[in-house]
N, C-alpha and C positions, 0 to 999 in steps of 0.2 A: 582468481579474483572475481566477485561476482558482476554481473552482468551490471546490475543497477550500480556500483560504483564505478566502475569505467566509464559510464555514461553521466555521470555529478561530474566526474575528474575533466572528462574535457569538455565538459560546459564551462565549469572556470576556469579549466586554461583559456577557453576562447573569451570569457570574459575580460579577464585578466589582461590577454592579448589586445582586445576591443578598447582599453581602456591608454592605451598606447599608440594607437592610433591618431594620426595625425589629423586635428578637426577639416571634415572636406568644407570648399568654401558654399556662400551658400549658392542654390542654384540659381542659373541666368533667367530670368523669368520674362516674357511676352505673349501677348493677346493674337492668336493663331485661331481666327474664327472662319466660317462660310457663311454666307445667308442660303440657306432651305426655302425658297423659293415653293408655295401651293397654290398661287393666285394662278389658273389657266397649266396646270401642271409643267410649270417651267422646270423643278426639280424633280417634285416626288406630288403623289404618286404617278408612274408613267402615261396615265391615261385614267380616266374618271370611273367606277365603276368594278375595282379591280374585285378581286373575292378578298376577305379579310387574310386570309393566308398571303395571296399573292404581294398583298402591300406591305404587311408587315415583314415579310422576306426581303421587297425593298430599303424599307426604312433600315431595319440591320444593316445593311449590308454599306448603307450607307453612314452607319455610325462605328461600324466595323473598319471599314477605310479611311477615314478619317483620322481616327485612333493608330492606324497604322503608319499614315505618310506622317503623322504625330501634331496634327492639330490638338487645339484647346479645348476649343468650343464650337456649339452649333445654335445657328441665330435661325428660329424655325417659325416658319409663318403659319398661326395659329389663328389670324383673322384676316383673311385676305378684304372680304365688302360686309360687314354686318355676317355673319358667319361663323361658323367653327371646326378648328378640327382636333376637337377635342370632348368630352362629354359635358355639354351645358344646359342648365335649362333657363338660360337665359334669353340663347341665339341660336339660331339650327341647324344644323351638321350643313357643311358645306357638300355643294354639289358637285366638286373638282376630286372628294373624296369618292362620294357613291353615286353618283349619274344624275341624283336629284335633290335640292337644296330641300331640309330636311327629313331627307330618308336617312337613318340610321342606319351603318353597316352591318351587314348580318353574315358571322355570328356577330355580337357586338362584339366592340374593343375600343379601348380610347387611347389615338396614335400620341398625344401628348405625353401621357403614363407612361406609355408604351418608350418612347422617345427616352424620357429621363433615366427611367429605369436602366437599359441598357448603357446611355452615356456615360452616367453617374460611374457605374460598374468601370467605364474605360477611360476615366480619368479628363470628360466631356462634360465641361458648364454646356445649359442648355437656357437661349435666352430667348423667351415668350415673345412673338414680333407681333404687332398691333398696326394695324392700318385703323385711325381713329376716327375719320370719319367719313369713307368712302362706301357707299350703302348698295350699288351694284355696277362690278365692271363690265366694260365694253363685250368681252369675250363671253359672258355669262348667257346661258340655255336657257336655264330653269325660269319657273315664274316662283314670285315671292311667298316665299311658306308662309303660315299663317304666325308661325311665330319670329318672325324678319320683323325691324325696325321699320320698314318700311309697311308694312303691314299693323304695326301698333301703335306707331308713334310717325304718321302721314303729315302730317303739319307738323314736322321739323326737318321733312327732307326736302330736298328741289332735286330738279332735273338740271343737268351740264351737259353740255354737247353731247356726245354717246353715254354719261355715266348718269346715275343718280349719289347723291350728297347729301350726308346729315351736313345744317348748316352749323357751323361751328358757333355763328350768333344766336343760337337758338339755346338758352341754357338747359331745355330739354336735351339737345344732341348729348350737352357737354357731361351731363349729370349720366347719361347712356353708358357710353363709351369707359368714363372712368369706373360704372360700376362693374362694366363686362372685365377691365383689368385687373379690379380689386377681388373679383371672384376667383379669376385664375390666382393672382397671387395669394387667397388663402386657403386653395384649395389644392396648389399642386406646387413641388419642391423644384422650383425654378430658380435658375439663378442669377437673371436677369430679366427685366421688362425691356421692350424695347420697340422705339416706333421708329417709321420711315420719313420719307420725306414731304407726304403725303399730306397737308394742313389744311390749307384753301387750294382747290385744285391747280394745276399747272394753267396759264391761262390760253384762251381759245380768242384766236385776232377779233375782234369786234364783237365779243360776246363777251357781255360781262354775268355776275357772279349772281344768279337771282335772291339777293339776301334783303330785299327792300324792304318785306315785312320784318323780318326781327331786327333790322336797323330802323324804321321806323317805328317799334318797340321800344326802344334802348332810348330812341331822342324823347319819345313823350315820356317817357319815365324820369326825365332831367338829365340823361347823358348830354354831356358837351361835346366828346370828342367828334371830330372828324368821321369820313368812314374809314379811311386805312387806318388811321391811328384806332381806332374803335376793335377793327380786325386782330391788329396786333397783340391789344389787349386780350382778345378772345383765345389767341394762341396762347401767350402768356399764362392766362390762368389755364386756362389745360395742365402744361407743361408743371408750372409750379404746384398745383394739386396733384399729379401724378406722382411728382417728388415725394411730397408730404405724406399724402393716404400710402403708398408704397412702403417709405421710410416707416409709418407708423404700423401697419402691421407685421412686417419681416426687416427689422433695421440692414439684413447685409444685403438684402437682393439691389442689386443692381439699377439703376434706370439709365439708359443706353438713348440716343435719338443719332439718327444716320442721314443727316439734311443735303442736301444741294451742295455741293462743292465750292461754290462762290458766295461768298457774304453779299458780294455788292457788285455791278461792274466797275471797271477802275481798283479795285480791290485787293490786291496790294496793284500799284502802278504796274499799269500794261496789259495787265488781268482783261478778258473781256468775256462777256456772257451773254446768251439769248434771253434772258432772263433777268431779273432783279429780285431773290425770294425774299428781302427787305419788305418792298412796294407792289409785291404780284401772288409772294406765297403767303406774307405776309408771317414770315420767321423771325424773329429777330435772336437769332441763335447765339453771337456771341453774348449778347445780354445773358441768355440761360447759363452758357460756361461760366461766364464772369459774376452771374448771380450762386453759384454754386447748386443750378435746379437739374443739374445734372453729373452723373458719375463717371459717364463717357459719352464723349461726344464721335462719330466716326461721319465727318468730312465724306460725300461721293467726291473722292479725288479721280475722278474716272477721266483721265486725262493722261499723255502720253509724257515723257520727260521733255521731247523736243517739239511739243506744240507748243512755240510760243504764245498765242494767244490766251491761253489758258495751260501753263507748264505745269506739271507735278513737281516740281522741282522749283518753282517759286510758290506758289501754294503750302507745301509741307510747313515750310518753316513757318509763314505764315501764321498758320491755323495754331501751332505751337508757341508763336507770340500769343497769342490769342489767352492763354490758358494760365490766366493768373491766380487762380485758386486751387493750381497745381493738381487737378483732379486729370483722367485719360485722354487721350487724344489717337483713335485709334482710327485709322482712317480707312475707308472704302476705298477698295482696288477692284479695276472693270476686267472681272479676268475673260471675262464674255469677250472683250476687244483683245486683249491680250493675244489670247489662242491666235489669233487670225494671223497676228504678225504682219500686218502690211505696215507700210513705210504711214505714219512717223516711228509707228511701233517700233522697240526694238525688239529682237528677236528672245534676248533674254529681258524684258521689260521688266517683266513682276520681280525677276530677281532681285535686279539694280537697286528698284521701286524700294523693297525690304530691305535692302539695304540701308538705304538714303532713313528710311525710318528710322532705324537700329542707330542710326550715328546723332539722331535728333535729343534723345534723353533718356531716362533711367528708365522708367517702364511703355516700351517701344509695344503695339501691337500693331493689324491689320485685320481687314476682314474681306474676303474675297466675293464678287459677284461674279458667279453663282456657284452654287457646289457643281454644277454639269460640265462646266469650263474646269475645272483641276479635280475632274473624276479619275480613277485608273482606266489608261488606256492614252489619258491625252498626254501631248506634248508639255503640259504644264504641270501636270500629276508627274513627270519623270522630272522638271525643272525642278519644280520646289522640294520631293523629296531626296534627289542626290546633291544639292546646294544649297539648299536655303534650309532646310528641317533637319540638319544632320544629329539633334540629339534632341530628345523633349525637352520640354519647359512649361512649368505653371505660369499661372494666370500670374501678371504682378497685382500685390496687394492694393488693396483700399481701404487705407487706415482711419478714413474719417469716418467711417460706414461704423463707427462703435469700438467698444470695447469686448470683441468676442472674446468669450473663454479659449486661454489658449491649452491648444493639444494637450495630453499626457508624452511622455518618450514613449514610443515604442517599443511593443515588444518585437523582436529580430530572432529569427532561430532560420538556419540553410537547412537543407536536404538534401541528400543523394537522390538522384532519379534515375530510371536506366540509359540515360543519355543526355548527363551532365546534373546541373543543380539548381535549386531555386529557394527563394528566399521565401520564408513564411512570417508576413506582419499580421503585429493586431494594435491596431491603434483604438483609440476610447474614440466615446460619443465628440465631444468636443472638435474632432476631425475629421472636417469635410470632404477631404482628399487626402493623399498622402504622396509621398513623393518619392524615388528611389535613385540615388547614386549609386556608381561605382567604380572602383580605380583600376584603370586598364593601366600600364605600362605607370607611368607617372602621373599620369592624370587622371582629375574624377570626371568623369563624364552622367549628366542625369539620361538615365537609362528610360524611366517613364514614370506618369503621372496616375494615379489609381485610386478608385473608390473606396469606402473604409469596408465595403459589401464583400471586396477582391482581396485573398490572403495573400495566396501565391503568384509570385513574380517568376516567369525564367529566365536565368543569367547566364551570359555569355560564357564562353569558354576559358575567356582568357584575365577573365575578372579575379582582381588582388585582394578586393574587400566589399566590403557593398554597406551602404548609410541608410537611414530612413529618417524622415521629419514626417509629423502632420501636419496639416494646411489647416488655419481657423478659418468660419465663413467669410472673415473680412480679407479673408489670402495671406493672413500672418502666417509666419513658420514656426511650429515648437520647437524644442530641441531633440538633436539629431541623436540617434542610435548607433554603433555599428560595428560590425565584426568582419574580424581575419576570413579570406576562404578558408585557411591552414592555422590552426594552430600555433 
């Protein structure tokens, strides 16, 4: 019999087989993030000045582990103070990269690119993180390159106790900052925007906020408001033009904000705070959820279950009341306090924590501070992936982000290899990720999560069948594919 017929014949047997196949359900999906931390090399790179080899071996290996304990995403800080770490000629290379705020890495490279490229491949949304208008921090060496904000645009910045500040009443600042975002997002395949909590600075006892020139701007010009209320507006439009200019040139990307964990003190009853980012940061954050100027909001719930004063465990639901335009609610977890485990902490905290999420609603995420707290080696790198990460899981969708084209079906073909099998996909342009089940015993379990770049999958030993979907940008699912191992 020839060769090439034995090879047609059990292609449709296994089709044939494939089409008897019980539909698997679809997969459990949740938001599995870290923040990548660059401001003072809290995450990466180790120390300022590395050779481009040395850091880029970091950053791998850093998106290599991730991918492995089977996170989602990485939330990477890409502008720590008027700065970059990425190639722009906007803002200039940060100084936490190469030893001095605009020296360029030599050889060059841009850790951005560099970033996406590899996550993308391992199945890693990568989400652009923006400090908006923090112009230099406290830790910072270098003196101001010539191409710093603070260097070209000196009359919209002030000084704050240790920092310098673009003033967010200055519509210079504001027109700054959202061009430096709009740049990244049409320059680089990101899949989300996303700021910190960073607005009007955190405040300093009896020092107040030096804004009197561009508020006394705003009053001769016929503003009425107030100053706080005036402030608020200032954030406001930020917030809602970042939406907008964002939404308008990439509809699925993302826009993320990761505010203060308390709205208010008193906040839900009992709640208490050092703070009020209402009347001090001047956020008014659930207005953004409830205006719908944002796609995910993640809470610093950095707070322990049994701190009464400020409980994670009264907060969660909260912040989930909160979210009447049914958009994300993926909240900040302090894995930096975690690790330590002292009393109130508990000792499996973050677990619980994920849990307590997981029981709140249909698309549950998290996002961990910092990637160095649940790196491999720690206590919470062996917690969350033998409890909490026992199988992947995609990003849950966000349907109001458009009408993406959805996937093609995949194509599906196994191999023999000399020490077991693996699946070979090919999904079309329309798929942003793709996704991979498989039936162990009776049950489908998602195996992992992959770039459309990544063909071959390796499957377990004891796998019954294996499925594929594609993921649309907006995190929709095509229709699923899949075949017998056997005939």
């Amino acid at each position: 019999m020839p060769t090439s017929f034995v090879f047609w014949l059990l292609l449709l047997t296994a089709t044939l087989s494939a089409q008897k196949l019980p539909a698997p359900p679809a997969p459990l999906c949740e938001f599995r993030g870290a923040w990548v931390a660059t401001v003072d090399n809290i995450d990466w790179p180790s120390k300022p000045g590395l050779s481009s080899e040395r850091a880029q071996q970091e950053l791998a290996a850093i998106v290599d582990a991730a991918a492995a304990m089977r996170l989602n995403a990485l939330v990477f800080q890409v502008r720590p103070s008027g700065d970059a770490f990425y190639a722009s000629e906007r803002e200039p290379w940060s100084e936490w990269l190469t030893g001095r705020q605009g020296q360029a890495p030599a050889p060059l490279w841009d850790p951005l690119s560099f970033l996406i490229e590899r996550a993308h491949q391992r199945g890693l949304e990568v989400h652009a993180w923006f400090n908006p208008f923090r112009a230099k921090h406290e830790s910072a060496n270098s003196s101001a390159d010539r191409a710093h904000v603070t260097r070209r645009l000196p009359a919209a910045c002030v000084s704050y106790d240790k920092q310098t500040w673009m003033d967010p009443g200055d519509a210079r600042a504001v027109d700054w900052s959202l061009a430096v975002i709009a740049d990244v997002v049409r320059r680089y395949d990101i899949d989300g925007v996303h700021l910190d909590d960073y607005f009007y600075p955190y405040p300093v006892k009896d020092l107040p906020f030096p804004d009197d020139v561009s508020f006394a701007r705003y009053r001769k010009g016929g503003g009425k408001l107030g100053r706080s209320d005036w402030r608020r507006q200032n954030i406001d439009t930020l917030v809602a033009r970042l939406a907008d200019e964002t939404h308008a040139q990439k509809p699925f990307v993302k826009v993320g904000i990761s505010p203060f964990g308390i709205a208010r003190p008193g906040v839900p009853s009992g709640i208490k705070a050092g703070i009020d980012q209402y009347d001090q940061l001047y956020a008014n954050v659930v207005g953004w959820l409830q205006g719908g100027h944002v796609d995910y909001l993640a809470p610093q719930l950095y707070w322990p279950i049994d701190q009464k004063p400020q409980s994670f465990a009264v907060l969660l639901p909260w912040w989930n009341g909160q979210n009447t335009k049914n958009r994300h609610v993926w909240p900040g977890l302090n894995a930096s306090k975690a690790l330590q485990a002292k009393r109130p902490w508990r000792e499996d905290e973050l677990v619980q924590q994920v849990d307590m999420i997981r029981q709140q609603g249909a698309s549950p995420g998290h996002v961990h501070f910092s990637w160095k707290a649940i790196k491999p080696g720690t206590t919470l790198h062996r917690q969350l992936t033998a409890e909490t990460y026992g199988e992947a899981a995609p990003v849950p969708a966000s349907p109001w982000l458009g009408n993406a084209p959805r996937p093609a079906i995949p194509e599906l073909t196994i191999e023999a290899t000399g020490n077991g099998h693996r699946a070979i996909v090919q999904v079309d342009a329309n798929a942003r990720f793709y996704v991979v089940q498989v039936l162990r015993g009776t049950r489908w379990r998602t195996l992992c999560v992959r770039g459309r770049q990544t063909t071959a999958v390796a499957l377990p030993a004891d796998v019954r069948a294996v499925a594929v979907r594609g993921i649309a940008a907006n995190g929709l699912f095509g229709e699923w594919r899949g075949l017998p191992m056997t005939p």
